[in-house]
C-alpha positions as CSV (number, residue, x, y, z in Angstrom):
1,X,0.0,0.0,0.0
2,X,1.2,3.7,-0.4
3,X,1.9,3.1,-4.2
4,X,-0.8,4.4,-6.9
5,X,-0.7,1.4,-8.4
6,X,-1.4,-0.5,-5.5
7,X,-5.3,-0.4,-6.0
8,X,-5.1,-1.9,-9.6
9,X,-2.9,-4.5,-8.5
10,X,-5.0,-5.4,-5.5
11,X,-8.2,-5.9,-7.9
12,X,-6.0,-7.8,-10.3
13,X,-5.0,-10.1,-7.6
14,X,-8.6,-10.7,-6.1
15,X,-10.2,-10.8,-9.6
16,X,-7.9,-14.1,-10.5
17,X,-8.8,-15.6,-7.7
18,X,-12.9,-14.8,-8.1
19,X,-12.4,-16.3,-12.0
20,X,-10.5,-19.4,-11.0
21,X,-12.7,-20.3,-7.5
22,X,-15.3,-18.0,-6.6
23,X,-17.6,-17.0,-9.7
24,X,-18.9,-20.7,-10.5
25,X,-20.9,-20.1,-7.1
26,X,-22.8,-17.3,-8.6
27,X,-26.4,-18.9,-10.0
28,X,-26.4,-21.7,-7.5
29,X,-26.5,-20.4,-3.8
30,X,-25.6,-17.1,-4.9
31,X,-27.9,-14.8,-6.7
32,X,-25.4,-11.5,-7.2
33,X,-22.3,-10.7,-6.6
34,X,-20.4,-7.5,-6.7
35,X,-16.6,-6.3,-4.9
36,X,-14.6,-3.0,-5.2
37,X,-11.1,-3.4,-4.2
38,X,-11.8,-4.8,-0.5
39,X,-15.1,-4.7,0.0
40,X,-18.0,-7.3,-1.4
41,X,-21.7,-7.6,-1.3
42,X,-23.8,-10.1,-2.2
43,X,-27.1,-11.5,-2.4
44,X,-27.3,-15.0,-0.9
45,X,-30.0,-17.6,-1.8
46,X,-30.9,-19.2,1.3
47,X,-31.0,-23.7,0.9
48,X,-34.7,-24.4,2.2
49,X,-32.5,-27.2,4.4
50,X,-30.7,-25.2,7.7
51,X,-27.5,-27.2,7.4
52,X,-27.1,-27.4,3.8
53,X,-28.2,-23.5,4.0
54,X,-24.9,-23.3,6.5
55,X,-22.8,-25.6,5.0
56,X,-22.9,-23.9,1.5
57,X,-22.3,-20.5,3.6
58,X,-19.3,-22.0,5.3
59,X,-18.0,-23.4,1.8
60,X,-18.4,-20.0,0.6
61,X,-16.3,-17.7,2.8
62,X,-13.5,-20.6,2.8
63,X,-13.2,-20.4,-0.9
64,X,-12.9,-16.4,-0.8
65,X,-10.2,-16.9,1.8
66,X,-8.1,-19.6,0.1
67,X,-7.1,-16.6,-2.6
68,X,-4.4,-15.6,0.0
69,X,-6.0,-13.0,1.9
70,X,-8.1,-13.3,4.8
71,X,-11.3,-11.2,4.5
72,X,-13.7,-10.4,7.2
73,X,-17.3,-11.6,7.0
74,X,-20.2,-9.8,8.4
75,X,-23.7,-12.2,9.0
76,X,-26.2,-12.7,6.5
77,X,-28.9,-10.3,7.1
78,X,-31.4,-8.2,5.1
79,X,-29.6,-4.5,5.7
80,X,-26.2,-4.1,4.7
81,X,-23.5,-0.9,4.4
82,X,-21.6,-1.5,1.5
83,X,-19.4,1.6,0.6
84,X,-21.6,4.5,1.1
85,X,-25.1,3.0,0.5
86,X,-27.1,1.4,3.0
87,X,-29.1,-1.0,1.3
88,X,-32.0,-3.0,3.0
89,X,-34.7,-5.8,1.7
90,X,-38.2,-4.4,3.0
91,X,-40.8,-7.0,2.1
92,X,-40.8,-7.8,-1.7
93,X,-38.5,-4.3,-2.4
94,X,-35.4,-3.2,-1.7
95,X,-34.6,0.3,-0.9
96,X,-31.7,1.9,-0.4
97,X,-30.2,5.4,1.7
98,X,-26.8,7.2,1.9
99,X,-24.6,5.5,4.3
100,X,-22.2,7.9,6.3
101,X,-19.6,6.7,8.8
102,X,-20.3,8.1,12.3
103,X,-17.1,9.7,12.9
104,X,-17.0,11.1,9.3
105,X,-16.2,14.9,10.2
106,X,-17.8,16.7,7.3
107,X,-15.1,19.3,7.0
108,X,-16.2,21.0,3.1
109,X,-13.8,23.7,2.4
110,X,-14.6,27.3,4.3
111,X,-15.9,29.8,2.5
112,X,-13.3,32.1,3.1
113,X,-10.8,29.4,1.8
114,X,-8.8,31.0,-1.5
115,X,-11.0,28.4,-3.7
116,X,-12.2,29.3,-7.0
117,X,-16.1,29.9,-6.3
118,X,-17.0,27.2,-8.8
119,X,-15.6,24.7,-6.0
120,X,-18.8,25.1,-3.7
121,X,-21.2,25.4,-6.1
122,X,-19.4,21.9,-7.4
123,X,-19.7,20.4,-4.3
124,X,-23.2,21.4,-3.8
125,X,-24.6,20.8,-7.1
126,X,-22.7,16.8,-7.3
127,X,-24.0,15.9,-3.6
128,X,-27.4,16.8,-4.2
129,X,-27.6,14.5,-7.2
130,X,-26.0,11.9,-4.9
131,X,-28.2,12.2,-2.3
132,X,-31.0,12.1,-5.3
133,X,-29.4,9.1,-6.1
134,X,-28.7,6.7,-3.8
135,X,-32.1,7.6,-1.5
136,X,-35.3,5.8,-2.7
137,X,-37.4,6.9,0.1
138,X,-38.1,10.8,-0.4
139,X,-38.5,11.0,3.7
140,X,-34.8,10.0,3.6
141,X,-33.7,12.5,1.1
142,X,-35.2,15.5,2.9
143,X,-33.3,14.6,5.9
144,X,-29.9,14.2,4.4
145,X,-30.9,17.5,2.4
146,X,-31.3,19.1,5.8
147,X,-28.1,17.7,7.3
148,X,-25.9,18.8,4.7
149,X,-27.3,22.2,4.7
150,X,-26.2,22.4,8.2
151,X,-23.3,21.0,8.0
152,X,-22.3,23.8,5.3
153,X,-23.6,26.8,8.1
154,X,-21.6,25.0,10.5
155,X,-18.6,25.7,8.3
156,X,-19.2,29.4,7.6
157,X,-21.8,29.9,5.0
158,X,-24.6,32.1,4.8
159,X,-28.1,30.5,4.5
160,X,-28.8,33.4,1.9
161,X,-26.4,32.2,-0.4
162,X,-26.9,28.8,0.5
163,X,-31.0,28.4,-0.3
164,X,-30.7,29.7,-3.6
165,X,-27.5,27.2,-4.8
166,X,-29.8,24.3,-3.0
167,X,-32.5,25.4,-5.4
168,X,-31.1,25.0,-8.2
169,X,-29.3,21.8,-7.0
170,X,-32.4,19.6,-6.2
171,X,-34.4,21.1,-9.6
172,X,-30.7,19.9,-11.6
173,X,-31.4,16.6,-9.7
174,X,-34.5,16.0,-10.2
175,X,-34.3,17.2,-14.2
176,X,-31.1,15.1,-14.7
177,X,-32.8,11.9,-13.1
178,X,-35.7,12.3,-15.1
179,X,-34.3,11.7,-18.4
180,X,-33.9,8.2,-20.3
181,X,-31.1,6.2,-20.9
182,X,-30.9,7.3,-24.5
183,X,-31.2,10.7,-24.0
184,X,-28.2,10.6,-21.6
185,X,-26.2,8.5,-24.1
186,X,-27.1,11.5,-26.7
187,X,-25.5,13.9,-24.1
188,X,-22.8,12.3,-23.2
189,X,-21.9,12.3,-27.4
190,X,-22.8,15.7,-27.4
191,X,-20.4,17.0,-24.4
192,X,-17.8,14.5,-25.7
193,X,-17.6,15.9,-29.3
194,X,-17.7,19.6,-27.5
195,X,-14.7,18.8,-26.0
196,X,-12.7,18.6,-28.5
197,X,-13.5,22.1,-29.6
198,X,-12.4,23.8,-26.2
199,X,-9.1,25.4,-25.0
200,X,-7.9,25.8,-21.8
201,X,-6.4,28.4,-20.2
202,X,-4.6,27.3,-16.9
203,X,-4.5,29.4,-14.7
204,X,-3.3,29.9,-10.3
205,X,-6.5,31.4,-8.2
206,X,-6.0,34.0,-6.4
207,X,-9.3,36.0,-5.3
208,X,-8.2,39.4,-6.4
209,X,-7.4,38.4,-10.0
210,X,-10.0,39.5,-12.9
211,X,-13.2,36.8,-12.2
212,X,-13.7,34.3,-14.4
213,X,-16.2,36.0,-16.2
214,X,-14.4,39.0,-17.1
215,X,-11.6,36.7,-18.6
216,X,-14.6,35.2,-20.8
217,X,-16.0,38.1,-22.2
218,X,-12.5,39.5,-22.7
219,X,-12.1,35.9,-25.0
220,X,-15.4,36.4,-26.3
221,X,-14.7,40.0,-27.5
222,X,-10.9,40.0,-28.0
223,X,-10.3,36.5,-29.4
224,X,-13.1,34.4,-30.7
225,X,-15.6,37.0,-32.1
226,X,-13.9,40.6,-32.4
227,X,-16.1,42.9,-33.7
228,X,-16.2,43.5,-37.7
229,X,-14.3,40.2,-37.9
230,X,-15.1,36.6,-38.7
231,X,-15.3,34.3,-35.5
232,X,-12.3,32.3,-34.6
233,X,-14.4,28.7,-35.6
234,X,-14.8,30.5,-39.6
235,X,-11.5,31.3,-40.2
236,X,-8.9,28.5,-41.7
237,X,-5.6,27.5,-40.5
238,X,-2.5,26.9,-43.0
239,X,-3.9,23.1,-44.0
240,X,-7.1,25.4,-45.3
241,X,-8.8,23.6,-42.1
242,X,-11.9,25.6,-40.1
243,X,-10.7,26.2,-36.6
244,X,-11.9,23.9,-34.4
245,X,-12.2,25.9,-31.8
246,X,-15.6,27.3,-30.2
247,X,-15.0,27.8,-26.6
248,X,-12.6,28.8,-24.0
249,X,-12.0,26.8,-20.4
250,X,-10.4,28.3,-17.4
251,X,-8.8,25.8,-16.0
252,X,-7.5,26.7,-12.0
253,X,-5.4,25.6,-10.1
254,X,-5.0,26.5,-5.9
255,X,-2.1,28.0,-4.9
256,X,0.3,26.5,-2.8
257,X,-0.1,26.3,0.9
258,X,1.8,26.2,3.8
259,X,1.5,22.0,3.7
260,X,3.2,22.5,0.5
261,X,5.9,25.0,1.5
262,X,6.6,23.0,4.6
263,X,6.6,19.6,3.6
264,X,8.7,18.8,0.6
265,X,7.9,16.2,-1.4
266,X,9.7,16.1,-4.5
267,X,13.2,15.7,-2.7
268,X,15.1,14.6,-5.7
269,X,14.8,18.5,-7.3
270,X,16.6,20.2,-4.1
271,X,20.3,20.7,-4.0
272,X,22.3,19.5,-2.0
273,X,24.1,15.9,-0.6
274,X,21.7,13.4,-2.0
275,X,19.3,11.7,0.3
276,X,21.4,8.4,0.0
277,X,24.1,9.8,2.0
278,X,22.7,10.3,4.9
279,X,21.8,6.7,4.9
């Protein structure tokens, strides 16, 4: 562990094993089964004979833990936690909520934090769709709608600012989990091919630089569409090529903090005896 490779190779190990050993169980006493890195879940189908019922349970996790690693097993039941959905058999359904460790600490970045503004609105707009998505139960989504508008007061921001972003988050929500399968396919070729018309312009935040919407009318009126002139996308290049260019991202980055400027981490650019030597 430590490496960034070190999750790839972890499935690749575990993934062997469930083709050679574990997989030919799935359709007899096992209905579905799913893992991500180190952590499974499963639907079980229960033997209407108790001890067969157990014994196929006990033949089950010993297979998993002949791969070489020995993995923890919690008891078959019909709620589970499996990474951060809490999913649960109620009668003939199964619903599911959003699963939150108890000492998780909820620390979203402050608003006075030297962030680019499109960070919160980011944050806000992706876990409301989350919480859209992984509730089933409506009662459930109000409450963790609630919470996580609190959580963002308890961290400095104004409820004034907040309602209006929260708006707009649960009617994007709602919208984006209201269209078909196809339709999203059709956006997802539409954003994808709109992609390759952009540039980027990279640039450090700092909050008393020109906002990002100066910058873009500056590109809009400067660069891409000056006035009397063709726009940048009808004009050719040297091949006798149309520009493929429509739009302009700004691209930020932070700037560096004091973690950054206190703990080094690229030790092979500083000068100096090499690290070896002091070994």
């Amino acid at each position: 562990m430590g490496m960034s490779p070190a999750p790839s190779i972890a499935n690749l190990c575990v993934a062997i094993h469930e083709l050679k050993s574990i997989l030919q169980h799935v359709g007899t006493f096992i209905f579905f089964l799913r893992r991500f890195i180190d952590d499974g879940f499963g639907v079980w189908l229960h033997d209407p004979d108790p001890e067969v019922d157990t014994a196929n349970w006990n033949m089950f996790k010993a297979t998993v833990n002949s791969g070489g690693l020995n993995w923890t097993f919690t008891d078959r039941s019909n709620q589970v936690d499996f990474m951060d959905m809490t999913i649960k058999i109620v009668g003939s359904k199964i619903e599911t909520d959003l699963f939150e460790k108890p000492l998780a600490l909820h620390l979203y970045i402050p608003p006075h934090s030297c962030h680019p503004p499109g960070v919160i609105i980011g944050i806000v707009m992706g876990n409301i769709l989350r919480i859209f998505q992984l509730c089933s139960r409506t009662v459930d989504i109000e409450n963790h709608l609630c919470k996580f508008f609190a959580r963002l007061l308890d961290r400095g921001y104004q409820s004034k600012k907040m309602i209006p972003l929260f708006d707009k988050a649960i009617a994007n929500a709602k919208e984006y989990l209201s269209r078909s399968d196809t339709y999203r396919t059709h956006l997802k070729e539409l954003k994808k091919a709109a992609n390759k018309r952009r540039i980027f312009l990279h640039l450090p935040f700092h909050p008393d630089n020109p906002p990002a919407k100066v910058l873009q009318q500056l590109w809009r009126e400067y660069v891409f569409s000056p006035q009397g002139e063709l726009k940048l996308n009808q004009l050719t290049n040297h091949q006798g090529e149309l520009v493929p260019i429509d739009s302009m991202v700004l691209a930020y980055s932070r700037a560096p903090n004091i973690g950054n400027k206190l703990s080094y981490r690229k030790i092979c650019k500083r000068s100096g005896p090499k690290v070896s030597s002091y070994i």
